[in-house]
C-alpha positions in Angstrom: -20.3 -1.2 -23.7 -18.5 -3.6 -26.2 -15.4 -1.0 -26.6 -14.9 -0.3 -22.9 -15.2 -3.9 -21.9 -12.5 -4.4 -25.0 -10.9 -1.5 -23.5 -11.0 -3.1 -19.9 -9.4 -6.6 -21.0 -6.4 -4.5 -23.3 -5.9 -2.5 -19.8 -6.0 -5.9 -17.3 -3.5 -8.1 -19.9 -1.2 -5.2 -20.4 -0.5 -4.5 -16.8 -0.4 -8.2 -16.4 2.7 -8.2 -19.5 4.2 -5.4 -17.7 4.5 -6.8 -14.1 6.0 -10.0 -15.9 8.7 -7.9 -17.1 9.3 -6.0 -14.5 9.5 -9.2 -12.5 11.9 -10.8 -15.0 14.2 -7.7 -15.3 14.4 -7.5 -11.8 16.3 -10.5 -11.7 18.3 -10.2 -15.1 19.0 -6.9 -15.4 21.7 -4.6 -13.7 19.8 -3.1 -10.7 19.4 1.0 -11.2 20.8 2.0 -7.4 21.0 5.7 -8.7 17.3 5.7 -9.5 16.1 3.3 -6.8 17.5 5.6 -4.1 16.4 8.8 -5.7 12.8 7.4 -6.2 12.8 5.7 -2.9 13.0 9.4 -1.2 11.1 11.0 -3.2 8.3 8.5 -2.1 9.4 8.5 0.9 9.4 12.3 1.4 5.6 12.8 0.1 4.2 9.7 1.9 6.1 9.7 5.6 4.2 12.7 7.0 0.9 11.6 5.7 0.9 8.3 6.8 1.9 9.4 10.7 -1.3 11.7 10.4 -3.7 8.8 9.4 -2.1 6.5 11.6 -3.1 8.2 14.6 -7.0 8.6 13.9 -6.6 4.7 12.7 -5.7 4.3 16.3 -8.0 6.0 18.1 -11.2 4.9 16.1 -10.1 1.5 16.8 -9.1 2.1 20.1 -12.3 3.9 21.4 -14.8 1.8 19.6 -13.2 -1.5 21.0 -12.7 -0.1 24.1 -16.8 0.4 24.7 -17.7 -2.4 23.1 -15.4 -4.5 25.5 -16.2 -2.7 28.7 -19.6 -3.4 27.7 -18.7 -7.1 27.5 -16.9 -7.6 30.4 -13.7 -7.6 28.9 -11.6 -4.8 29.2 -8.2 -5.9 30.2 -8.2 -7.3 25.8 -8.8 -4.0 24.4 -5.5 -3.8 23.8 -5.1 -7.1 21.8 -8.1 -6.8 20.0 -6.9 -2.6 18.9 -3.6 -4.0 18.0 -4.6 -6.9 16.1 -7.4 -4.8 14.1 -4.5 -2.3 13.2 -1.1 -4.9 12.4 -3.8 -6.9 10.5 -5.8 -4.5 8.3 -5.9 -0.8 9.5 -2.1 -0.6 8.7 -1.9 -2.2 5.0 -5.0 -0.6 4.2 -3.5 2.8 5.5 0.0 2.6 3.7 -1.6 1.2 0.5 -3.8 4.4 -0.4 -1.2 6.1 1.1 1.1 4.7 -2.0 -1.4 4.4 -4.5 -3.0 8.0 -3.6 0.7 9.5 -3.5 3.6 7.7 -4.9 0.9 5.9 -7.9 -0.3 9.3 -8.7 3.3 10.7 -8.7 4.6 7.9 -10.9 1.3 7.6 -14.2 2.4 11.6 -13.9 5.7 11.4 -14.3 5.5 8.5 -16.6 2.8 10.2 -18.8 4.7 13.7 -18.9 7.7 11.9 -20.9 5.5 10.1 -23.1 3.8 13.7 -23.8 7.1 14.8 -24.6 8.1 12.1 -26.6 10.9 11.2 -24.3 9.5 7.0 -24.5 9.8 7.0 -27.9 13.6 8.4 -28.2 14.4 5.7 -25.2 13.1 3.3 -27.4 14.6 4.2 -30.4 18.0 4.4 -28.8 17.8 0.8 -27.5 16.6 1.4 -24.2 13.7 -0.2 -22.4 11.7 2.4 -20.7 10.5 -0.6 -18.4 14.0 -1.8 -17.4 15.7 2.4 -16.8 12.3 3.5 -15.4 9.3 1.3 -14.5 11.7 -1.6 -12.4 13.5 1.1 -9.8 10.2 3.0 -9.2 8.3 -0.5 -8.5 10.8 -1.9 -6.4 11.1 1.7 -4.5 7.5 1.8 -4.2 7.2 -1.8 -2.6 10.5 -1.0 -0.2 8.7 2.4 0.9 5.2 0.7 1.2 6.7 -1.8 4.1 8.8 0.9 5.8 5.4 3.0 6.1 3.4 0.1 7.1 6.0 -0.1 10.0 5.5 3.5 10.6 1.8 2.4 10.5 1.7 -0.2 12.8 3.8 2.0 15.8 2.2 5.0 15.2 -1.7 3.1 15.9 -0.7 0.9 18.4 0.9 4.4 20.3 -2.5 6.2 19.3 -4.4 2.9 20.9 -2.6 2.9 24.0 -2.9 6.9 24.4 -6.7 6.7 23.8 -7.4 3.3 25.7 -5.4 3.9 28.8 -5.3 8.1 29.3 -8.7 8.7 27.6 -11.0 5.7 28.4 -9.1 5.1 31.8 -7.8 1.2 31.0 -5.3 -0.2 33.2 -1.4 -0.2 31.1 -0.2 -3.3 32.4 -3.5 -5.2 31.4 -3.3 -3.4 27.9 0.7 -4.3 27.3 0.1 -7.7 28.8 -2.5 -8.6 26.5 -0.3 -7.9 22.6 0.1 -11.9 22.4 -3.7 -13.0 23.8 -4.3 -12.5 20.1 -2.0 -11.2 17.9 0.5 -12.9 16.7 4.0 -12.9 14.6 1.8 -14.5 11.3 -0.2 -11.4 11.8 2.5 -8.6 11.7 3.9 -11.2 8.6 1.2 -11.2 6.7 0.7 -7.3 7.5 4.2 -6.9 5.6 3.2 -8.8 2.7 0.0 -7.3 2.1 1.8 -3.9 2.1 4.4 -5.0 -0.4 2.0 -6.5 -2.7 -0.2 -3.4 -2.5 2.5 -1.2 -2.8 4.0 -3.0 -5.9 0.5 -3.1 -7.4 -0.1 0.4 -7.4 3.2 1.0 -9.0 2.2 -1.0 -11.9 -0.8 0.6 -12.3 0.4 4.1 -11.9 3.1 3.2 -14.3 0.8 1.7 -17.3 -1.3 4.3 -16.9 1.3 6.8 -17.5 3.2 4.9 -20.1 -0.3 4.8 -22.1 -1.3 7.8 -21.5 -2.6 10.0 -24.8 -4.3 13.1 -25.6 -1.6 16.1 -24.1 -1.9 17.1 -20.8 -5.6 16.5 -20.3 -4.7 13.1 -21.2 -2.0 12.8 -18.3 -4.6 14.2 -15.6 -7.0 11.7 -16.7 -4.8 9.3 -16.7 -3.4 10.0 -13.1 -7.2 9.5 -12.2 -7.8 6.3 -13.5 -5.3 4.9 -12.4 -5.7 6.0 -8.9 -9.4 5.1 -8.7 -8.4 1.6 -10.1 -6.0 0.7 -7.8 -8.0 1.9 -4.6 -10.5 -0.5 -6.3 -7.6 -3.2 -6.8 -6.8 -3.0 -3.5 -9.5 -3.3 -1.4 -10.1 -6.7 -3.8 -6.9 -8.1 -3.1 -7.3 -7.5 0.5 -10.4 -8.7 0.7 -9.2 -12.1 -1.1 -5.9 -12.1 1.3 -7.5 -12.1 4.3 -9.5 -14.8 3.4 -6.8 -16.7 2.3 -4.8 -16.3 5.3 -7.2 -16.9 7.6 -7.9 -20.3 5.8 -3.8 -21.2 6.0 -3.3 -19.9 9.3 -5.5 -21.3 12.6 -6.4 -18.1 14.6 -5.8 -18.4 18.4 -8.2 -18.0 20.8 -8.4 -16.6 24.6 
């Protein structure tokens, strides 16, 4: 118990060192565009089609089961703001970030931990080069660039999903659906949507990349490293949402109807 608590608090202060670098190098350092782009489409190329896939069932979950619940209420002409504030303010960030963190975190502790298998860390190093500043910064900043572009993707694809289910399926009138995106929802919403999906999406770069960069043992020692540090940053996030939303809904009044 003693060793893997010791184990836990190395694991928490190093990826809290390394996001302070890559913070720090962000802004002194000469930006990698070459790697940036290249890592931004690979992301983007594993992550795009998945995200539209879970988007749509985000939507029509949300859709359907607010649609009864209002009809049983009375109050059917707000399913529509009530579906599309549930998906701008949590079903998207929640969607994109283990999107990332199940993807793009997985890809990068892989790709990280196969060069430090192969020793390729520890020639960087000895050359001069910081493995955090040529490899860790452009994949962060790609992963947080890509995490609010699919969050986008998010957001449109569940509120088309919403409207498909709510007004063809369940019968609701359009206009009262369209009309009713502001009862609710508002631009702090979508804002703070954005946010949460940069922060997430940063996070689960960190962790994919400390993880890999610590990784030991072979191969075996990559794989389980590429599972920790997914399962750690599903857990990461889902604590940092949970303290967001509480923190924005104490800084921002909510409207009501």
């Amino acid at each position: 118990m003693a060793v893997q608590f010791a184990s836990l608090v190395r694991g928490v202060g190093g990826m809290g060192l390394m996001t302070g670098e890559v913070v720090k190098g962000t802004f002194t350092t000469k930006f990698q565009t070459r790697e940036f782009l290249e890592q931004a489409w690979f992301i983007t190329s594993v992550t795009m089609m998945p995200a539209v896939l879970v988007s749509i069932p985000f939507g029509a979950v949300i859709s359907l089961q607010v649609g009864n619940l209002a009809g049983q209420l009375g109050a059917q002409s707000f399913a529509g703001a009530t579906a599309v504030l549930a998906v701008v303010r949590e079903a998207a960030p929640m969607a994109a970030a283990l999107i990332i963190a199940g993807a793009a975190g997985s890809a990068i502790c892989s790709d990280m931990g196969s060069r430090k298998i192969r020793e390729e860390i520890d020639a960087m190093e000895v050359l001069g080069i910081d493995p955090v500043i040529r490899l860790v910064i452009p994949r962060v900043l790609a992963c947080l660039f890509v995490s609010v572009m699919i969050n986008g993707i998010v957001i449109a694809t569940g509120i088309g999903g919403g409207y498909f289910f709510t007004v063809i399926v369940q019968g609701g009138s359009a206009g009262a659906f369209l009309s009713s995106f502001t009862a609710l929802a508002s631009l702090p919403d979508l804002y703070i949507s954005m946010v949460k999906s940069a922060v997430f999406g940063f996070l689960a770069a960190i962790i994919g990349a400390y993880n890999g960069l610590n990784a030991q043992g072979g191969p075996s020692g990559v794989g389980r490293a590429v599972n920790e540090a997914v399962i750690i940053a599903f857990m990461m996030l889902f604590v940092l949402n949970s303290i967001m939303t509480a923190v924005y809904f104490q800084i921002v009044p909510q409207d009501g109807l």
